[in-house]
N, C-alpha and C positions, 0 to 999 in steps of 0.2 A: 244511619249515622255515619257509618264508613265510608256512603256515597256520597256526604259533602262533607267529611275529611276528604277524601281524593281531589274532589272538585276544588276547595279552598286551599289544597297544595297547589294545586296545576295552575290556579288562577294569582297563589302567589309569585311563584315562578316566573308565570310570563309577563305579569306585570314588573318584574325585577329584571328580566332579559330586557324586555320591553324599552321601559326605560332606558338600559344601559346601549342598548343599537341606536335609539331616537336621539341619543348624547353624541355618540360617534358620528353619526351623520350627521346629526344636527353640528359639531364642532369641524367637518370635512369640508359641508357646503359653507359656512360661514365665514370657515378659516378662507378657503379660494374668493369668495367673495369679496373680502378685506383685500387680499393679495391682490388680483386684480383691479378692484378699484384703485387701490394704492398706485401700483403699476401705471395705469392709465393717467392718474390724475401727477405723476409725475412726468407723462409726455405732452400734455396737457402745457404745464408750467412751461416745460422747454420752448412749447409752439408758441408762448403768449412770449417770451423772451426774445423766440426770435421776430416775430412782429411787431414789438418794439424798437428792438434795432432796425429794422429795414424802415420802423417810422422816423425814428430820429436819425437815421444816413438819406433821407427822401430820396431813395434807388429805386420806391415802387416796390409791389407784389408782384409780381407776372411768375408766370413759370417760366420763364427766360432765367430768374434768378434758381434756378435747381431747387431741390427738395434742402427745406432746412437743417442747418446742422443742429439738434435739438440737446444738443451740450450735455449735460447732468442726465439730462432722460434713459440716455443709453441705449437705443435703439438708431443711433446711426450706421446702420450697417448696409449690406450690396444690395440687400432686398427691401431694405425698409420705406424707401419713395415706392414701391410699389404694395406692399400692405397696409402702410398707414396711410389712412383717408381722414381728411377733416375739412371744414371750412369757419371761415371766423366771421362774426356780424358785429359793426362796429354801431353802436346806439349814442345818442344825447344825451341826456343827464335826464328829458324827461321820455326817454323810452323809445324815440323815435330813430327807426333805424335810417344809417345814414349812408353804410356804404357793407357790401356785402362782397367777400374773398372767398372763391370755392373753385380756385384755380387748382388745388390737390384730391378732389371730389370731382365724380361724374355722377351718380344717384341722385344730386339734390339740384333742383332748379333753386334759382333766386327768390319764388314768390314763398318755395316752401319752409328756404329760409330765412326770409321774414317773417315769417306766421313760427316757425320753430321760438324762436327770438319773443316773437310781443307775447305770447302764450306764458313762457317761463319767466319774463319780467314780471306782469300782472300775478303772478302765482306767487312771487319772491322768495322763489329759493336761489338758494347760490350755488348749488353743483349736485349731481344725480343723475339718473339717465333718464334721456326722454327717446321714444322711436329707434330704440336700439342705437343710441349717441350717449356719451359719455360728456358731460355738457361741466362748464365752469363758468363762472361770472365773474369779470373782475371789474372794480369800478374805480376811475380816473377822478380826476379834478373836472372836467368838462366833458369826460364819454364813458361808456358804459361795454366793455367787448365782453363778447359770449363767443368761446370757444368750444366748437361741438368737433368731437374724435369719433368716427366710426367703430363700434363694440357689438359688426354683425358677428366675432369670428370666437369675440369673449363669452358674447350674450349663449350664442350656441352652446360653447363645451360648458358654460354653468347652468344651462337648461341639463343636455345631457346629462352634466353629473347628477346632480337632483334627481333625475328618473330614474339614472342608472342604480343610484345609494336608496333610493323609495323601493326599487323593484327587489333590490338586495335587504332591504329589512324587511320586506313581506314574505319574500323564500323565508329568509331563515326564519320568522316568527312560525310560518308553516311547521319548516322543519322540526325546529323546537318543541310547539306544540305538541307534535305527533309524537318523536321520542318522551319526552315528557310525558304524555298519557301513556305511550308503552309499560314507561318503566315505575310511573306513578303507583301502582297497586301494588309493586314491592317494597317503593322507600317507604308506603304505610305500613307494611306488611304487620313489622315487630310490633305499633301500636294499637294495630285492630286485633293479633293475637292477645295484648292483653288485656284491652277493653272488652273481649270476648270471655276471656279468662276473669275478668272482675263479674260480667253479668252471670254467667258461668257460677259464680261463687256464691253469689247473692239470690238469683233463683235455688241452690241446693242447700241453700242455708238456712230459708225462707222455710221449705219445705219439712225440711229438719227440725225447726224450732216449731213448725206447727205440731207436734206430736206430745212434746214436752209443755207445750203452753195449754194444749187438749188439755191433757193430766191434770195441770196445776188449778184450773178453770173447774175440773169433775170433784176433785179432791175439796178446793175450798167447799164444793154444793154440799159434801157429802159433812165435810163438820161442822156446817150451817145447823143440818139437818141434825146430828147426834148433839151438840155443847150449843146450840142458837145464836144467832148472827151477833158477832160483835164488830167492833172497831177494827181490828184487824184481817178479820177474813173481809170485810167492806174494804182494808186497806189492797187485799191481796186482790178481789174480782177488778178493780179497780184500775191496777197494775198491769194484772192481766191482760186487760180491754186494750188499754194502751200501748201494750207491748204485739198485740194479735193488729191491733189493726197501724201500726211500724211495718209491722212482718210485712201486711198489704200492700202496703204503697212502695217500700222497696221494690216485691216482685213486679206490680205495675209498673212502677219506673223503670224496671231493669227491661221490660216487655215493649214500651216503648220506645226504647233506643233501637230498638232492633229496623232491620231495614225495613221493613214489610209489618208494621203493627197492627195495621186492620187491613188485612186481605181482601174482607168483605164489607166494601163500602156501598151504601147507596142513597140515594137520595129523599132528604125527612125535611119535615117541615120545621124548621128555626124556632119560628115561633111559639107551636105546639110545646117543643122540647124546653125552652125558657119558663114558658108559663107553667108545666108540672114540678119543674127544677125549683121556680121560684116561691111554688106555694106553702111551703113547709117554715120555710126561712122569712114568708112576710108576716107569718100569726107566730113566729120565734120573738121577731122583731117588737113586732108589737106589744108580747107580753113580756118584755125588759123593758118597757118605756120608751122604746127607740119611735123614731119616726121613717115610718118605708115606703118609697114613692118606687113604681114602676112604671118604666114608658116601654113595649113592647109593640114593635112594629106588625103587620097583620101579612100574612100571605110570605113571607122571609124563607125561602127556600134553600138548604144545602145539601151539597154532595159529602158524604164522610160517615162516619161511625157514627151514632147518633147516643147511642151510650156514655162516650168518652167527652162528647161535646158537653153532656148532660153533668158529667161526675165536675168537668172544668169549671162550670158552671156553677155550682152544686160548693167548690173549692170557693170561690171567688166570693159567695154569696156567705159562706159559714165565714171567711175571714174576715168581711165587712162585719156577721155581726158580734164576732169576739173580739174585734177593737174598735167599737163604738161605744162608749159613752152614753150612759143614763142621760135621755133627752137629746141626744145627737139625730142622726140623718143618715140616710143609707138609703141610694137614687141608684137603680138597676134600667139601665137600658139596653134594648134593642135594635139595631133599624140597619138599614141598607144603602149605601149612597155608591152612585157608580161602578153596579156590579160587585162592590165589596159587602159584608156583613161586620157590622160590629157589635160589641157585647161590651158595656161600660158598667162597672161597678164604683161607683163615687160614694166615697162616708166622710166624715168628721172623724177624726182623730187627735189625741195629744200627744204623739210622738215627738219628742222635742229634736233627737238626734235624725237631719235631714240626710245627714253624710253617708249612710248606708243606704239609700234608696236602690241603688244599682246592684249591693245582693240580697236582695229580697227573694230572688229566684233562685239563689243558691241553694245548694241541699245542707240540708240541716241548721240555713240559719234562720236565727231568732233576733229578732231587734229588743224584744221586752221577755227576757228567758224565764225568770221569774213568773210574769204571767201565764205563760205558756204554758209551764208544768200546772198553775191551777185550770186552765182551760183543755188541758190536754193536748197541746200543739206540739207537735215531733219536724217541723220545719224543712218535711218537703211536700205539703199542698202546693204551694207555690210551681215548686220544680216539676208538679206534673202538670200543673195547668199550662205551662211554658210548653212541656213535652207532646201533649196533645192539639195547641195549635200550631206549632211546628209542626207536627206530624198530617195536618191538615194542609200544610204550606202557605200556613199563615206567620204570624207572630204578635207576643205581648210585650205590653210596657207596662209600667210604673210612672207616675210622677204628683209631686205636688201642688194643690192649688193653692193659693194663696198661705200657707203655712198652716191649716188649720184643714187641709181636705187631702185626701189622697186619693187619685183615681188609677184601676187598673183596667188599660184598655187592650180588649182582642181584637185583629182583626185578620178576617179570612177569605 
């Protein structure tokens, strides 16, 4: 039990670190992404600006006219004709390009600029990168310009950040991890002391109260035997029973929790173990008027306690028939699918209250309490059948079929 309290601290943990690094970087690369796009598609504008005016002064493109002044963009500075690269493609209204400018470019020939151009029309986006370009569409009355900005220098350091922020949350997830497990066995510490200290209490109390319940158990025989059985001493063996076998499954339960409950596992036949388990509980069944079907798969082999599988069983099968219903149903299967084994107990039930179905497993609860003390139910059968396939590394459910069935399914 300790060792997945530890495990379910460390695992909450990093998934809360986790989270909180995958935010930060996630909000670092994102943020730069924006920012640069932004950036670019504001020299972008500038470049489409000044290509306008050089359209509407017909001075011509050449680089005879110098590197554009790109106004608002803010990168006219000593070095900027020599870092910013682009070229612009001037289109038709239906797509056909008509005249191609990459006087401020040496990397792109003309053809590739054309194909750059018909590719992102046909696609119809208006702006994003294509080929490591920073590309905008703007469209005219009679033409169509696609301005593409070179973004080898952008595209780099937001590749780099990305690996550098990926390589930086997998250290620290490392690191984390590892202190984390260091120090995990003492943030449990104070809880495993007392969870230790409750089994602690319940094993020597168990033990205690078997001595006193001996007595009371020898004592009723004995004034059976001198004053002859009445009502009362019937009321006290009674009592007794149910209080001896309380004591029992306490200690089980408390035995269970432990880290190592079957030492000595090995391997029994499933099915064997179902079919001894079940025999007792189908001729119970049947002489309450119930109706008991078993489907028990053949050759069902497990690895585990075979005793404990047997008592789970054994749990599962007495609950089915203390709340079934004169003339009800109670369908116990077997069988195997995909290396798994499962163990189904399905019955008819009139519990009307579905909203407690989720602590059925609880210890000591009762949905029908009333019943329970005429059946004898102390409301942790449940809590060990849970205990026992957990303890197999398995796990149980509960749930409703149709409002009228209740199945509980094992599987291991």
């Amino acid at each position: 039990m300790m060792k997945k309290m530890r495990w379910r601290f460390i695992r909450a943990a990093m998934i809360a670190f986790s989270c909180v690094l995958l935010l930060v970087a996630g909000i670092i690369n994102v943020g730069n992404y924006c920012v640069t796009a932004a950036r670019q598609d504001r020299i972008i504008e500038g470049i489409y600006q000044y290509d306008q005016r050089m359209a509407a002064d017909k001075t011509g493109r050449t680089e005879k006219n110098g590197f554009p002044d790109l106004g608002h963009a803010g990168r006219k500075q000593p070095e900027s004709e020599y870092t910013t690269r682009f070229f612009i493609v001037r289109c038709d209204t239906e797509g056909t390009v008509t005249e191609v400018l990459k006087d401020f470019i040496a990397s792109v020939t003309e053809e590739m600029a054309r194909t750059y151009a018909e590719t992102l029309l046909k696609k119809g986006s208006q702006s994003g990168y294509y080929q490591h370009f920073r590309y905008h569409v703007y469209e005219a009355e009679q033409e169509k310009v696609l301005i593409f900005l070179n973004s080898d220098s952008e595209y780099e350091f937001m590749y780099n950040l990305l690996i550098t922020s990926s390589c930086v949350v997998v250290t620290s997830l490392l690191i984390v991890f590892i202190l984390i497990f260091l120090l995990s066995k003492r943030a449990i510490a104070p809880f495993a002391r007392n969870v230790e200290r409750q089994k602690r209490f319940i094993t020597d109390a168990g033990h205690e109260l078997k001595t006193p319940i001996t007595s009371i158990s020898a004592s009723s025989d004995v004034l059976a035997m001198l004053y002859g059985e009445d009502e009362w001493i019937e009321n006290i063996r009674k009592q007794t029973g149910r209080l001896t076998k309380l004591v029992e499954n306490l200690i089980t339960l408390s035995r269970l929790d432990e880290e190592t409950p079957f030492p000595e596992k090995e391997e029994f036949s499933l099915s064997e173990a179902a079919w001894e388990s079940a025999e007792s509980f189908s001729a119970t069944a049947k002489a309450q008027g119930k109706q008991y079907v078993q489907e028990i798969g053949e050759g069902i082999r497990l690895y585990g306690d075979r005793a404990s599988v047997q008592r789970m069983i054994s749990i599962l099968l007495e609950n089915a028939v203390k709340y079934t219903e004169e003339g009800g149903e109670i369908r116990f299967s077997v069988y195997e699918r995909r290396g798994k084994k499962y163990i189904e107990v399905v019955n008819t039930c009139q519990q009307e209250d579905m909203a407690d179905i989720d602590r059925l497993f609880d210890r000591f609860y009762r949905p029908d309490i009333s019943r329970s003390r005429n059946t004898g139910g102390t409301g942790i059968g449940l809590s060990i059948a849970r205990a026992v396939a957990e303890a197999h590394g398995g796990k149980i459910s509960a749930e409703y079929l149709d409002g009228k069935k209740i199945c509980f399914k094992v599987v291991l």
